[in-house]
C-alpha positions as CSV (number, residue, x, y, z in Angstrom):
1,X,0.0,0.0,0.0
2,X,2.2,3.1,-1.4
3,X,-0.5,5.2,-2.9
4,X,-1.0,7.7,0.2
5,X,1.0,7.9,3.8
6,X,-0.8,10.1,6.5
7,X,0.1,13.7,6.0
8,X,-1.7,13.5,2.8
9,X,-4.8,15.6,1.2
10,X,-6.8,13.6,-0.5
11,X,-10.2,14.4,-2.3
12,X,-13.3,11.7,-2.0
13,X,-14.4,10.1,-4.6
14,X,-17.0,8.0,-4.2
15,X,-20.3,8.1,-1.2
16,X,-21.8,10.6,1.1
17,X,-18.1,12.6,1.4
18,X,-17.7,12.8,-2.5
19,X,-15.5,16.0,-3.4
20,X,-15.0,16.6,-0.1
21,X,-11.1,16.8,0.5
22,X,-9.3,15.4,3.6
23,X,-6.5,14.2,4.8
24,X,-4.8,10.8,5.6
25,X,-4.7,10.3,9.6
26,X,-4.0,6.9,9.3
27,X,-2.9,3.5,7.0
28,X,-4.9,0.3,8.3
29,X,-2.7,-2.4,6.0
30,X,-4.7,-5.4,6.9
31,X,-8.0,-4.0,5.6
32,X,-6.1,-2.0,2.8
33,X,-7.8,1.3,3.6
34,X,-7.3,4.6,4.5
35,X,-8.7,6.8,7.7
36,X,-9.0,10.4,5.7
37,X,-10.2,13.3,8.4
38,X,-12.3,15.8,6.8
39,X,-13.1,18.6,9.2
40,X,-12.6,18.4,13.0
41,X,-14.9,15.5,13.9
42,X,-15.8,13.4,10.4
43,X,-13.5,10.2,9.2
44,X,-13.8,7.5,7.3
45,X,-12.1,4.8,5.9
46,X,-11.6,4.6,2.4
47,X,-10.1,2.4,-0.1
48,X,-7.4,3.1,-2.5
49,X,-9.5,3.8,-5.6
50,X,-11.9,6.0,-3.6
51,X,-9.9,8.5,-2.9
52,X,-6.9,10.5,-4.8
53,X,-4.5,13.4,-4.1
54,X,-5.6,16.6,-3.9
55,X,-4.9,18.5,-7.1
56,X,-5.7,22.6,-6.1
């Protein structure tokens, strides 16, 4: 899993949080997911081809 590290913005691409951008908090390798933080209280994990990096 080398697509994102934490540190990482990251927009949604796919459910409720689509185009909503985020950052990585944290890399859960046995499920293959990301935790992306979007705000101060809302996270999510996400899978690799749900999310990609942020392009301003």
């Amino acid at each position: 899993m080398d697509e994102f590290k934490v540190g990482d913005t990251v927009q949604i691409l796919a459910g409720p949080m689509r185009h909503s951008v985020g950052t990585v908090v944290y890399v859960y390798e046995a499920e293959k997911t990301y935790l992306v933080r979007v705000g101060a209280s809302m996270q999510q994990y996400y899978k690799p081809d749900e999310i990609r990096l942020f392009q301003p």
